[in-house]
C-alpha positions in Angstrom: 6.6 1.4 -24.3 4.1 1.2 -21.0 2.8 4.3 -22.4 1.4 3.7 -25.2 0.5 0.8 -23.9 -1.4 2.8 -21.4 -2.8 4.8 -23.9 -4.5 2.1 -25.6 -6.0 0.5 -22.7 -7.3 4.0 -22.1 -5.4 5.1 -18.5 -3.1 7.6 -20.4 -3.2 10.0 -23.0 -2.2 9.3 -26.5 1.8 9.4 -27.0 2.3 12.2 -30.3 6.3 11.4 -30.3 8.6 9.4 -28.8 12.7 9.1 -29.0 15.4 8.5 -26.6 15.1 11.3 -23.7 12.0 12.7 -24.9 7.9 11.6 -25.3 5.1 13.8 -26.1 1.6 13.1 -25.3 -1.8 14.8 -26.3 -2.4 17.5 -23.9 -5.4 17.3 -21.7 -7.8 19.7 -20.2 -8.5 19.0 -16.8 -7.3 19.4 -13.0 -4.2 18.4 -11.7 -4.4 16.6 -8.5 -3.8 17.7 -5.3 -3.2 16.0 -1.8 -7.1 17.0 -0.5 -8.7 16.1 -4.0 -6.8 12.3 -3.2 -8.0 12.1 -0.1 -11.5 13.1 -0.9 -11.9 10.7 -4.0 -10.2 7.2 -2.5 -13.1 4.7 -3.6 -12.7 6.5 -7.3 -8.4 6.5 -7.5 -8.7 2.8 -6.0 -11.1 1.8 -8.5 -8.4 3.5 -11.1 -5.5 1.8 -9.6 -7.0 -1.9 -9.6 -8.2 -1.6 -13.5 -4.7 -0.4 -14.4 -3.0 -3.2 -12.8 -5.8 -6.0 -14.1 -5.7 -5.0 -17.4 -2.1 -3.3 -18.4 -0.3 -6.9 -18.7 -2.0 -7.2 -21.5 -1.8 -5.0 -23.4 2.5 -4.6 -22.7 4.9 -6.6 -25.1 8.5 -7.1 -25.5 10.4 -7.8 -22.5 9.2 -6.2 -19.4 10.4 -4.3 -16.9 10.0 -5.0 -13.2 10.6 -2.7 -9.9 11.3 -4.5 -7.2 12.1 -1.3 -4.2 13.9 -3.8 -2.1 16.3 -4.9 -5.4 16.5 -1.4 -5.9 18.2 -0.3 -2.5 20.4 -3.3 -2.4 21.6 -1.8 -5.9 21.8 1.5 -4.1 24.0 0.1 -1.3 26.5 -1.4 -3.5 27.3 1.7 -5.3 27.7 3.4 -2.0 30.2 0.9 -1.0 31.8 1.2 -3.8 31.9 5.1 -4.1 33.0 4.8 -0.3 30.0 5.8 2.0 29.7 2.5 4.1 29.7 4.4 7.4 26.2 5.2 6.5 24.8 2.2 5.7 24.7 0.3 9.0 22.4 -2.3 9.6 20.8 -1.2 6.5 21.1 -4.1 4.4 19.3 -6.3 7.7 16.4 -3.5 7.5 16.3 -4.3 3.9 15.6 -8.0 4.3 13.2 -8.2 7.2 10.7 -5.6 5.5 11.0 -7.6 2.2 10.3 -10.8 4.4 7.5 -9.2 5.6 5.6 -8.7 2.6 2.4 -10.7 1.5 2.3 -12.9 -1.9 0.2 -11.0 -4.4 -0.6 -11.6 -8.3 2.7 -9.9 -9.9 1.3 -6.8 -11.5 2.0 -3.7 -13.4 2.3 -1.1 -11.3 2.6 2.5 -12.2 5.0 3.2 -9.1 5.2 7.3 -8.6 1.5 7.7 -7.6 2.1 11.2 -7.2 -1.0 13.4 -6.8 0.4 15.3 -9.6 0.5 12.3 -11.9 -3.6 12.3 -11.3 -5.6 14.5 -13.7 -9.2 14.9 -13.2 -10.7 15.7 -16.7 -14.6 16.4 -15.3 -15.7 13.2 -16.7 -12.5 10.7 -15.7 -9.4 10.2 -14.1 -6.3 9.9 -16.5 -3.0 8.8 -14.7 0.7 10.2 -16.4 4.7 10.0 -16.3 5.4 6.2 -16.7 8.8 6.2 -15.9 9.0 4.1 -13.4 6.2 2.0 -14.4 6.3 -1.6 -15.0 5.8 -5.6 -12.9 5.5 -5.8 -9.5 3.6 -6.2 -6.6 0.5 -3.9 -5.9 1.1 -3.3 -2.6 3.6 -0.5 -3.6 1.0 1.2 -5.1 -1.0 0.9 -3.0 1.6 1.8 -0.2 3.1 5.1 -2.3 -0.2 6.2 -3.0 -1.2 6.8 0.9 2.6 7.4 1.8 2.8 10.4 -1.1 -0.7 12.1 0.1 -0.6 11.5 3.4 -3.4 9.3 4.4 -4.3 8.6 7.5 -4.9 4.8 9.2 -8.5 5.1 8.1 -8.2 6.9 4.8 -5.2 3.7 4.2 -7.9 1.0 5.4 -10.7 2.7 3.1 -8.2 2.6 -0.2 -7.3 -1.0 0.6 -11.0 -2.0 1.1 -12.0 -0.4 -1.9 -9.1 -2.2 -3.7 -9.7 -5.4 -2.6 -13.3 -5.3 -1.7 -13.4 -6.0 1.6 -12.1 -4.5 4.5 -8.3 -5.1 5.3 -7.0 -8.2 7.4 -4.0 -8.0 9.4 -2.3 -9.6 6.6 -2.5 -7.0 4.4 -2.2 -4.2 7.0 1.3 -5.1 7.9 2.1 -5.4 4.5 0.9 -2.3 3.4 2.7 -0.7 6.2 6.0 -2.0 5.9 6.3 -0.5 2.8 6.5 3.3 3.5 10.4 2.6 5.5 12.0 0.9 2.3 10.5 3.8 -0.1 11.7 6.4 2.2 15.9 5.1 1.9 15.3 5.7 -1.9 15.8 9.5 -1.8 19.2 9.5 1.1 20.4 7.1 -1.2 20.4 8.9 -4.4 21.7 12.0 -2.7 24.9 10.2 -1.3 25.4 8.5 -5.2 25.6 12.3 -6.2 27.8 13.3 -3.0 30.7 12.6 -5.4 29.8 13.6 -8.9 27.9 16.6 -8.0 28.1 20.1 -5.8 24.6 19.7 -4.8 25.2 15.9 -3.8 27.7 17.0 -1.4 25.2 19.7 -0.4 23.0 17.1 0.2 24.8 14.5 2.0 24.0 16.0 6.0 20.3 15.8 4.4 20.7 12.1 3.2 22.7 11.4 6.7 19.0 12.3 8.6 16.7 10.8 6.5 18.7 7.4 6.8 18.7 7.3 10.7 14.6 9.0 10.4 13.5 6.1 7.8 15.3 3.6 10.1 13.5 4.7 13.0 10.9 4.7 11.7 11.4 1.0 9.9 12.0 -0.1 13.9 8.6 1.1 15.0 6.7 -0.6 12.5 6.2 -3.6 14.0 4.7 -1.9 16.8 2.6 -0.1 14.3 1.5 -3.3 12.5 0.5 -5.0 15.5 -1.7 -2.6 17.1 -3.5 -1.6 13.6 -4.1 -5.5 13.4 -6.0 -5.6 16.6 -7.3 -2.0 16.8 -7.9 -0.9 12.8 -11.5 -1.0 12.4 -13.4 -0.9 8.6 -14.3 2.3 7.4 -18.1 0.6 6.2 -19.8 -1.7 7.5 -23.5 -2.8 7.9 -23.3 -4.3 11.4 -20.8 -4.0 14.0 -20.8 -6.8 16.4 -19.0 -5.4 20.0 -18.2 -8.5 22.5 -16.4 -11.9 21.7 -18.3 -14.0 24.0 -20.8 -16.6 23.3 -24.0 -14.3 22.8 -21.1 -11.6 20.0 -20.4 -14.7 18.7 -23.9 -15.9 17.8 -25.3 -12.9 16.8 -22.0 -12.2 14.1 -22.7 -16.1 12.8 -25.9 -15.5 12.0 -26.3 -12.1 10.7 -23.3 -13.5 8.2 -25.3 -16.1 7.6 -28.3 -13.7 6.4 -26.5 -12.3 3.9 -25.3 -9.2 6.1 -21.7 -9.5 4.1 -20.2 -6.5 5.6 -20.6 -7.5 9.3 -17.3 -6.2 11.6 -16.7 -8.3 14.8 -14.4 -6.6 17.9 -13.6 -7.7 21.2 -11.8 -5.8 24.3 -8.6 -7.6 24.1 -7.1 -10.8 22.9 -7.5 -14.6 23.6 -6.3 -15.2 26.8 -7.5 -18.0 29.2 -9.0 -15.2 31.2 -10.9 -13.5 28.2 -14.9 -14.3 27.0 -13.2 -14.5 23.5 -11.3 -17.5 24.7 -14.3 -19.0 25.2 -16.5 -18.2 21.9 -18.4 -21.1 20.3 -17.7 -23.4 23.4 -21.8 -23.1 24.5 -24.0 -26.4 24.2 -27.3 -25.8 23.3 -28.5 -27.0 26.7 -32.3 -28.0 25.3 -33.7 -30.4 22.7 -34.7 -27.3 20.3 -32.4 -24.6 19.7 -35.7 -22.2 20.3 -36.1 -24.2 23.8 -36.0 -21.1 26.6 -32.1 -21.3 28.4 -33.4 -19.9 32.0 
């Protein structure tokens, strides 16, 4: 069970009782997260979040379960095929794929996977983490991903939870990954509501609700790649020691060597992109024009 196993790696309280349908854990004393006490404790929840997934593999045994979201909304289309809601599936399965293609490779994990804020208790002393259901392998990003998607983080509250996760501020790489992971989560929900459009009153309810969010989350899927490629060019770190403005020759110089020094947290940003017509086209293309590199250049 993932938690007891995260009771005994110390990320969980200890599990009293256990049977099919119900678990009880040791109470603790302590705040209950809410979406402001996330948002003004990233560096500690990220710091939480990257010793869970180092260390929970292993501590786990018998065979494992793995979440895969994308696996998990294929699932979800076929069984609303089959209980006859196709119309609302359109180009779905497409969505589906390109967002999965788009994802980085990453150590396979155990993620916790419902980083609610409510599923955070602060105890005065430590952070404990709760509700395991959905827990097991996967890929970190969707931790990651649901933890800024389910308190609402903003660009730079995202890019300071990802360099505090990774230690070092986020590459374009891992920006568009992280981002493309919000659309797929956000089928999830529609999806359940139309499987219960059949069986249940408040499914059918629910149905002009799941009808909304499909075409909202596909929307917004669309605009992602927009999203991706200007927070590539334009996110800048949330810390840094030195921040080198200019690509030419002289922004160039002065970032190689104050990397060079030691300064390990130095951010470099140009005005716009390579072109044949931009200075960062031509960085690192000066000859030292004198037999000493401390020769004057007049």
């Amino acid at each position: 069970m993932t938690a007891r196993a995260a009771a005994a790696t110390g990320f969980a309280p200890e599990v009293i009782h256990a049977e099919p349908g119900l678990m009880v854990s040791r109470f603790v004393e302590g705040k209950v997260l809410a979406v402001a006490d996330v948002q003004a404790d990233i560096p500690r929840i990220a710091d939480l979040v990257f010793r869970f997934h180092r260390d929970m593999p292993a501590a786990l045994s018998g065979p494992g379960f793995i979440f895969w979201v994308f696996h998990v909304n294929r699932d979800y289309v076929r069984q609303l095929r089959e209980a006859g809601h196709a119309a609302a599936l359109d180009n779905w399965l497409t969505i589906n794929s390109e967002l999965e293609q788009a994802q980085m490779a990453l150590p396979v994990v155990v993620g916790h996977h419902d980083l609610l804020p409510a599923n955070l208790i602060d105890d005065g002393t430590r952070l404990w983490l709760i509700d395991y259901e959905y827990a097991g392998f996967g890929t970190a990003m969707f931790d990651l991903a649901n933890l800024s998607s389910n308190n609402n983080f903003s660009a730079d509250q995202s890019a300071t939870l990802l360099d505090a996760y990774f230690g070092r501020p986020p590459d374009h790489t891992i920006l568009k990954s992280h981002t493309r992971w919000p659309a797929p989560r956000c089928y999830a929900k529609p999806c359940v509501a139309g499987l219960d459009r059949s069986s249940r009153p408040a499914g059918r309810r629910l149905w002009p609700v799941c009808a909304r969010e499909f075409r909202q989350a596909r929307s917004r899927a669309r605009g992602l790649s927009r999203t991706v490629r200007t927070a590539g060019r334009m996110t800048v770190p949330a810390h840094a020691q030195v921040v080198v403005i200019g690509g030419g020759i002289i922004g160039c110089s002065t970032a190689y060597h104050l990397a060079k020094e030691q300064h390990k947290r130095t951010s470099f940003c140009s005005s716009r992109e390579s072109s044949p017509r931009a200075p960062l086209a031509r960085c690192g293309t000066g000859r030292q024009l004198r037999s000493s590199a401390r020769s004057p250049r007049c």
